[in-house]
N, C-alpha and C positions, 0 to 999 in steps of 0.2 A: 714400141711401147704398147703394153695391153690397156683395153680402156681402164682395167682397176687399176693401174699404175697412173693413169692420166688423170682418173676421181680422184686418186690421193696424192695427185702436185697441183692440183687446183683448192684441195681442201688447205693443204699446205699454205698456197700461194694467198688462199683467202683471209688464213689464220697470221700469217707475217702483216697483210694490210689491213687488220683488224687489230693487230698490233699494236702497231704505228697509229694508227684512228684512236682507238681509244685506251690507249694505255704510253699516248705521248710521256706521261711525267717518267718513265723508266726509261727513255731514250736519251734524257737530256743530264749529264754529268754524273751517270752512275756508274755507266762501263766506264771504266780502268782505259780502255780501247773502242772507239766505236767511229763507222765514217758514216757522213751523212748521205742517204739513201738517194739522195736526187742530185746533190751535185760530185759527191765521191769525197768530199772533202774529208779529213780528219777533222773533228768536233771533240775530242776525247777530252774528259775533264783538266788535265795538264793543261791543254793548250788554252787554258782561261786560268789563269793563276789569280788575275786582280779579284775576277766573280771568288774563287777561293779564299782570297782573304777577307773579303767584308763578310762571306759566311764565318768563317770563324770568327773575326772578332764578333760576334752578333751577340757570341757569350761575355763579350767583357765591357761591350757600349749599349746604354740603348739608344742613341739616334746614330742611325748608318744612314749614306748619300752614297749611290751610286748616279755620274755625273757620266755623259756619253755623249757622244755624237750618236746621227740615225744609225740603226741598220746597227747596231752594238750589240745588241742582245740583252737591253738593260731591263725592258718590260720583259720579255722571254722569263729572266733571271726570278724579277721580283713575283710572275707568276709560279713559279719553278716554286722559290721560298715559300710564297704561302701556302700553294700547296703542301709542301711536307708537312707543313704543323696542324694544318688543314684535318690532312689525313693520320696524322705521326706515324707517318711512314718511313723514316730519317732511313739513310744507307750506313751500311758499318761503317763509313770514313769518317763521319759525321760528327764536326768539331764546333758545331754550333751551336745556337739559341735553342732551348726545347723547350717544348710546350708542358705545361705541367696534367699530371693523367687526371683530366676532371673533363666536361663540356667546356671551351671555350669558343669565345667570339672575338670577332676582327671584323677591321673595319677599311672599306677603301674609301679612298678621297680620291676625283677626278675633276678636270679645270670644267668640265660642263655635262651632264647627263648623258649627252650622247657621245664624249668623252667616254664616260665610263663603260655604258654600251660597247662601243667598236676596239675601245683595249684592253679592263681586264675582264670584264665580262665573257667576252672571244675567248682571252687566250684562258681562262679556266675554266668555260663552261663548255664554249665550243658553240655555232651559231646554232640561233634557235631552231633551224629547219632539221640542224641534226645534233643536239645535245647530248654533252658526254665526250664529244672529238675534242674537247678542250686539255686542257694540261690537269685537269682531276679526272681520274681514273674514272672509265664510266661504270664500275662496279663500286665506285665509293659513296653512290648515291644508296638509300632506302635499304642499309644493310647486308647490302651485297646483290639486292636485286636488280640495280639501274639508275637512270633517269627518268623520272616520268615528272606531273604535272606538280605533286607534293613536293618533289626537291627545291623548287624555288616560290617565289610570289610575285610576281607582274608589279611593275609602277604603273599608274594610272594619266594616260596622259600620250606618250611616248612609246611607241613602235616597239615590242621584241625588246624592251627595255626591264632589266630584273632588277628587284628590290635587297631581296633576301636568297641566298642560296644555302643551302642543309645540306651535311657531309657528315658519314659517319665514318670514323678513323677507324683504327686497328684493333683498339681496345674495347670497341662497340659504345664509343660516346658521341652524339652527336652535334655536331659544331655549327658556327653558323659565320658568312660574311655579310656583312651590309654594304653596300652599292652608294654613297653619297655622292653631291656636287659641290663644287666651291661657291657655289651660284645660290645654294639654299643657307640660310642662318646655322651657324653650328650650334643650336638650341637645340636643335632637333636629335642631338646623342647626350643629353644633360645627362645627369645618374648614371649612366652607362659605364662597364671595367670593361676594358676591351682589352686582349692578352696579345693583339698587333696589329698597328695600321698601316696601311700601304699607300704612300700617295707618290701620284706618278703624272709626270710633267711638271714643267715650270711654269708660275703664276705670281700674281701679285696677291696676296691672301689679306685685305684689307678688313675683312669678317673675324681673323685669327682663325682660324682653322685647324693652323699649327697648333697652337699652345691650348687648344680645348682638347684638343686629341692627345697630346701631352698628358693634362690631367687627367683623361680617361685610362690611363693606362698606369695610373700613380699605384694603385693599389694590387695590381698583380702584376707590376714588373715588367709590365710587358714591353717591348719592342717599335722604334718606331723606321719604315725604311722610306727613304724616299730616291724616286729614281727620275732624273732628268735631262733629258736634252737641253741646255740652254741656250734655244730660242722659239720663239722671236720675243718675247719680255726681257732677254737677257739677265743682266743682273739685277734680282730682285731681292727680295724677304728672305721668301726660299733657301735662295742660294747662298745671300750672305748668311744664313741660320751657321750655313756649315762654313762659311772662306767671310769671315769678317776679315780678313785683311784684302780681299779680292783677289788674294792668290790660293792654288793647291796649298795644303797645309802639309809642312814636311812630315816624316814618319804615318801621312795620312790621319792625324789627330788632330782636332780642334781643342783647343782650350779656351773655355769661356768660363766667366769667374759672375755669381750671381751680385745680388747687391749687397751682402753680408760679407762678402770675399772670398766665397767658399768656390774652388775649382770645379769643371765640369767638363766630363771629356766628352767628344765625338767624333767619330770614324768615317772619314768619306775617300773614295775613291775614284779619279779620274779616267777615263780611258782616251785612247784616240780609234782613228778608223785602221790607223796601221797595223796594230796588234788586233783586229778583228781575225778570228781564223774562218769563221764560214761563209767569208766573202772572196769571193776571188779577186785576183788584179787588175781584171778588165774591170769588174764592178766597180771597183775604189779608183781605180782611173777617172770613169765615169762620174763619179759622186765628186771625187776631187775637184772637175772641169766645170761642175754647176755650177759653184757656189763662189763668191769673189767677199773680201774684204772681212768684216763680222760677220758674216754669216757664214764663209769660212772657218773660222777659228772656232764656230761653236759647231756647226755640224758635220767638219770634217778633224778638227784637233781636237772637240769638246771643252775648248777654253769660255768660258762666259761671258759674253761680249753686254756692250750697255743697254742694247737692244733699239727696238724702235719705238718713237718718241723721244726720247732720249733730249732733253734741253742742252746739255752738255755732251755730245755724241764721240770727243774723244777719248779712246782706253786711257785707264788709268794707272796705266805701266808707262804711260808716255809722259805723265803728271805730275807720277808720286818720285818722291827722294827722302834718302834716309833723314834722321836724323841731324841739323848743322850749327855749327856755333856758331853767335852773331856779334863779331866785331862793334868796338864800342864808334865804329865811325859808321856803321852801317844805319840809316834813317829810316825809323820806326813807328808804326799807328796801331789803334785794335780798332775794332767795329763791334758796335754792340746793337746788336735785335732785342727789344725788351717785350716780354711776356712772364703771364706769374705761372704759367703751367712749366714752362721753359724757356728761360735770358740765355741768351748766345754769344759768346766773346769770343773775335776769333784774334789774333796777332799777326800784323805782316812787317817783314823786313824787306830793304832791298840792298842788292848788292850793287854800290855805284860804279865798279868797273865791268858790270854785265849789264845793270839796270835790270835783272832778275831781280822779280819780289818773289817773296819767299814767307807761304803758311806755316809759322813754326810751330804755332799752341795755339788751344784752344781749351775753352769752359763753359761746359753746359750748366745752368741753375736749375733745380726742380723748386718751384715752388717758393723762392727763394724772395728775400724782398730786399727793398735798393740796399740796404745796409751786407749784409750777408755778401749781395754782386758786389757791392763796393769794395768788400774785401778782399775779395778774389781778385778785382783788377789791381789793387796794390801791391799783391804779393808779386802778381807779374811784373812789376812796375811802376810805382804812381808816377816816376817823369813822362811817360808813354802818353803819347795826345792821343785822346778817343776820337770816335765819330759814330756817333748812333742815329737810329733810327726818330728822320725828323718830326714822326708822330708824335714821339715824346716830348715835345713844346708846346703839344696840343691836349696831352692825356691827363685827366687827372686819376687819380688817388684816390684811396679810402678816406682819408684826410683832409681832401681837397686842395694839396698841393701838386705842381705840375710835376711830373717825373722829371724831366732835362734840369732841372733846379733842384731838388732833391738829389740827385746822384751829385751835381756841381757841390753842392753845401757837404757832401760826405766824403766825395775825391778832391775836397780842396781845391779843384782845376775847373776850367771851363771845356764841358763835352760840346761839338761842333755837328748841330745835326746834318746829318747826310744829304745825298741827292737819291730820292725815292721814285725815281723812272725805270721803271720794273723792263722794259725791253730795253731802252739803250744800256744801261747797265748790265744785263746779260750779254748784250753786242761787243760789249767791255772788254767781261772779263773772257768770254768766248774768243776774240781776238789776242786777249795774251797769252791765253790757255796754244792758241792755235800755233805762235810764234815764238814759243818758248820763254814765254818771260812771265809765267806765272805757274811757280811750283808749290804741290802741298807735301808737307811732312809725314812724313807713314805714320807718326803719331796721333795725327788727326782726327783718329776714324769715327767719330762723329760727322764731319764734316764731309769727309770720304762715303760715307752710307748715305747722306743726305746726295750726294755730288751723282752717284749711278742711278736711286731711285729718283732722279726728280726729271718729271714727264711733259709732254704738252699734252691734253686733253684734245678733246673736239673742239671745232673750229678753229685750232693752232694758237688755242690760248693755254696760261699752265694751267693744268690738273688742279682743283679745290682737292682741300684737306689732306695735304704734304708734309712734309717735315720736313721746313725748308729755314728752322729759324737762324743757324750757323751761314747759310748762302747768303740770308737777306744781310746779314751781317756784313758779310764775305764784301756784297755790292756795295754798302753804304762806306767801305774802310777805303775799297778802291775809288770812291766817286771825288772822293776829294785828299786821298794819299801824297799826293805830289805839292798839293798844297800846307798841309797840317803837320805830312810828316816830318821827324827831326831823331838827330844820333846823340848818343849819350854823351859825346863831345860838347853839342851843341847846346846840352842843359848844363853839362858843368861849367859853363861858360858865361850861361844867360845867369847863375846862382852865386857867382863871384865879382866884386865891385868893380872897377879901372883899374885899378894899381894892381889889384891882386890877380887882373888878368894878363897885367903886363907880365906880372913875375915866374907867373903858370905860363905863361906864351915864350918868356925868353925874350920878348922885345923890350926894344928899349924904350924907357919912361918917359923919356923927352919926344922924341920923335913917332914913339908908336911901332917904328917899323924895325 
């Protein structure tokens, strides 16, 4: 080989890893055919079909979830995404969401600054020491000339950490992402249209995060994705946004219905580590052998587990049961939690030849007052003995009557305040939950949503400002259930004189028996 044969397989050789350095976003799902350069593997778009269908639907939802275990390629994916629009540099196959030809901006959300920093920051800009090696083109900076100090703006504060970053697309318009935390006020994008935001990982979003970003994006239609590993929060906000029933949603659709009843779809998709193709088998061996239990099933199957803290730490696939009808010998109570922002009624049955009790309904009140709950518990039942919340013999009123006598004067019956021992009663019900003998109805899901999110805080006491008022219920019905409760038998019996119970019984008048 002459030396000018060996300049020009080094210029070669230079130009292929210049390639790959900074023009990553053409490697990743454009070739038809492509293997990965370091471990040989095939990566070619085929071999990721699930990534292929939440890009398409992108045209016909705007909240997509891609849910994964590690090492998925979910962050990869949602870098990949935003770049395209970033840039609008869509590829011919390209059945997705477009950006509309003007300037737009987007928005990331991340569980902490330095969150954002080390994952989308990385995978789109590429590290600060050498910007541009990220998944946007390092010619998509300043018009084709690069990266330098104007494409982004520093956060103040924090290391190598960017604010803003500047993209100029294909059409010569220049676009922009913003870098957010879960950790700062969502005040801070008020007025803002954002044309898509990206938030990535799982968190509890107590600030709302979600639904400000939501309405950021009301007016241009834009896109909202979210991508997560779920753990270690497990099932949270997040996650239930997209699996309120706490399962994958068949066909990958959610269906959520606003307050007016109007439908509302959303697209999420699961993956596991098994359909991973750019890991090998030793790798997933390996990742397999880590992990034991929940933490299993979320970072090796990407099933959602309840996570840590968790007051209630068993899955709720071992709890929940369809739908059941309840025999009129089965003995029955509800619990009520009273609050004027939200009254909690939940309903237990048990089954006397299992001694399973059994959550079958429940009713949430907004704002509602004793008269309105009152009604609600009749149409359930008014033979059904209650048990509320023993503050209510303490509370008063606008009026200045006590609540426990007010709901008594309205339900005709006498409510039985509860036992309000906030740990033995989780010990309670935690041991039925444990042994089988306390199931809740898939209908539930109020109670169900309260049932995953609800945490112990620091010092192993519960978490302040919960949404716990269906549980406190839940507690007060079980505290005294075995006492109070009674079967529709039982009232038509208590409702009919001697004689008329001999003649309903079949026994005889004289003797009784």
């Amino acid at each position: 080989m002459t030396n000018q044969d060996k300049q020009e397989l080094l210029r070669l050789l230079e130009a292929k890893e210049n390639n790959l350095k900074f023009r990553k976003f053409y490697t990743y799902y454009f070739q038809d055919f492509f293997l990965d350069p370091i471990t040989g593997l095939d990566i070619s778009r085929h071999r990721y079909p699930e990534l292929m269908k939440i890009l398409g639907a992108s045209s016909l939802y705007k909240e997509l979830a891609l849910i994964a275990p590690n090492r998925q390629g979910k962050t990869e994916f949602g870098s990949w995404f935003m770049t395209a629009h970033l840039t609008k540099d869509y590829p011919e196959w390209w059945d997705g969401y477009r950006c509309p030809n003007r300037a737009c901006l987007f928005l990331f959300v991340g569980k902490t600054n330095l969150a954002a920093r080390n994952v989308a920051q990385d995978k789109l800009l590429g590290s600060m020491r050498e910007p541009g090696t990220g998944m946007i083109p390092h010619k998509a900076y300043n018009n084709g000339i690069g990266v330098d100090e104007k494409s982004f703006t520093r956060k103040s504060g924090i290391a190598e950490c960017v604010l803003d970053l500047y993209v100029t697309d294909k059409l010569g318009f220049n676009n922009k992402i913003i870098f957010v935390s879960m950790d700062q006020d969502p005040e801070v994008i008020e007025g803002m249209a954002f044309d898509g935001v990206w938030f990535d990982e799982n968190k509890m979003d107590p600030k709302g995060w979600y639904n400000e970003a939501f309405a950021r994006t009301l007016t241009t239609n834009g896109f909202l994705l979210s991508t997560f590993t779920p753990w270690p929060d497990g099932m949270t906000e997040s996650i239930i946004n997209f699996m309120p029933t706490r399962r994958m949603p068949e066909n990958n659709i959610t269906e959520v219905y606003d307050d007016e009843g109007n439908p509302h779809h959303k697209f999420v998709i699961g993956l596991k580590l098994e359909n991973c193709p750019h890991m090998t088998d030793d790798q997933k061996a390996i990742q397999k052998a880590k992990y034991k239990g929940a933490e299993y099933e979320a970072r090796v199957l990407g099933i959602p587990a309840l996570g840590k803290g968790a007051v209630y730490p068993i899955p709720v696939d071992k709890i929940i049961v369809p739908p059941i009808d309840i025999p009129p010998s089965w003995r029955r109570a509800y619990g009520l939690d009273f609050g004027w922002h939200e009254t909690a009624i939940v309903w237990i049955a048990e089954d006397p030849s299992t001694h399973i009790k059994y959550v079958y309904s429940e009713a949430i009140c907004h704002e509602a007052t004793p008269f309105v709950v009152a009604q609600t518990i009749r149409a359930n039942g008014d033979w059904i003995p209650g048990i509320a919340d023993p503050a209510g013999a303490a509370s008063n009123v606008a009026d200045g009557s006590v609540l426990l006598e007010s709901y008594n004067r309205l339900l005709e019956t006498e409510l039985t305040p509860g036992i309000n021992k906030i740990e033995s009663g989780i010990a309670t019900i935690l041991n039925l939950l444990e042994s089988g003998h306390l199931k809740i109805v898939s209908t539930c899901n109020h109670l169900l949503e309260e049932y995953v999110l609800y945490r112990y805080g620091e010092h192993g006491k519960i978490a302040d400002k919960q949404d716990d008022h269906a549980l406190d219920a839940l507690r007060y019905v079980i505290s005294l259930f075995d006492h109070e409760a009674k079967s529709y038998r039982d009232y038509q019996y208590a409702e009919i004189d001697y004689d008329e119970a001999l003649n309903y019984s079949t026994r005889d008048k004289i003797t009784g028996y």
